[in-house]
C-alpha positions in Angstrom: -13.2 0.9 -4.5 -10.8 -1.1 -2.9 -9.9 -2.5 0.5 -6.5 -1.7 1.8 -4.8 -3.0 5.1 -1.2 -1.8 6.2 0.7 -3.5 8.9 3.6 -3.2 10.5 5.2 -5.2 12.9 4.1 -2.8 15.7 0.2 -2.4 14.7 -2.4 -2.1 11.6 -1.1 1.4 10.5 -4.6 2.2 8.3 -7.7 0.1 7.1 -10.5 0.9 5.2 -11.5 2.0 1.6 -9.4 3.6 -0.7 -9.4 4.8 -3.9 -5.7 3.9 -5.3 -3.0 2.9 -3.8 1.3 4.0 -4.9 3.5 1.6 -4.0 7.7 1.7 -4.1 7.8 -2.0 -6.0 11.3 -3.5 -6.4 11.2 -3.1 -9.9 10.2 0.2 -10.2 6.9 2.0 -8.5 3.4 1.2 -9.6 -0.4 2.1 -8.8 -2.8 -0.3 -7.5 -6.8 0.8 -9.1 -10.0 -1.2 -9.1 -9.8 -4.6 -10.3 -6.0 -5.0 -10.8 -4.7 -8.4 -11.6 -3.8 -10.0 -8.6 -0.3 -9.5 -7.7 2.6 -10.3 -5.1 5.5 -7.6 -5.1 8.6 -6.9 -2.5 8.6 -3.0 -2.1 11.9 -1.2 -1.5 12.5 2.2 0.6 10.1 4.8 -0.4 6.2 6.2 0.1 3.4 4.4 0.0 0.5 6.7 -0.9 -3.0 6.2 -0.7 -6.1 8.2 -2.1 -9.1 8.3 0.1 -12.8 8.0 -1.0 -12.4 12.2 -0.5 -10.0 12.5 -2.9 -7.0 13.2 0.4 -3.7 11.6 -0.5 -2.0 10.1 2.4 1.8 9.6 2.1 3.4 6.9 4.5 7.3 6.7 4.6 8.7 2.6 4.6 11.9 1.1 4.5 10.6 -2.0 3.0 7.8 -4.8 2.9 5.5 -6.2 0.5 2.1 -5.9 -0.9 -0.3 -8.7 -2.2 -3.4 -7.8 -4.3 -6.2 -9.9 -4.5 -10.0 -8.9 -5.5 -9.6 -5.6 -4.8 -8.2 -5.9 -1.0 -4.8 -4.8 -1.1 -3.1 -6.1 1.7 0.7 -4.5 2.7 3.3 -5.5 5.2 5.7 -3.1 6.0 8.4 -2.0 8.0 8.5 1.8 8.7 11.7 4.5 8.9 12.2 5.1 12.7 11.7 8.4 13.6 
């Protein structure tokens, strides 16, 4: 299980457990699981999805930000498309 925060500059968009997390990375997109390596990445436009503990995915649209994994809390800064 893991720990994920999402902020943007206007509030904490979601926090709680999570299953996995899909992140847009700069070099290509990549999925955070259980005890990945710790890990500082920019993240370009794209979705960020993340899989709740009931199995939901939960897509959220970003223009660009970055994420920072550390003992499975996954911590990501972004800045949303305006709607």
């Amino acid at each position: 299980m893991l720990k994920l925060k999402i902020v943007s500059p206007e509030r904490i968009e979601f926090e709680g457990d999570v299953e996995r997390v899909l992140v847009p990375g700069s070099m290509g997109q990549f999925e955070i699981l259980t005890n990945h390596a710790p890990i500082i990445s920019s993240l370009d436009k794209g979705k960020v999805v993340y899989t709740l503990p009931s199995g939901e995915r939960v897509p959220l649209e970003i223009i660009g930000g970055f994420v920072e994994v550390q003992k499975n809390v996954v911590s990501v800064c972004v800045e949303l498309r305006e709607e």
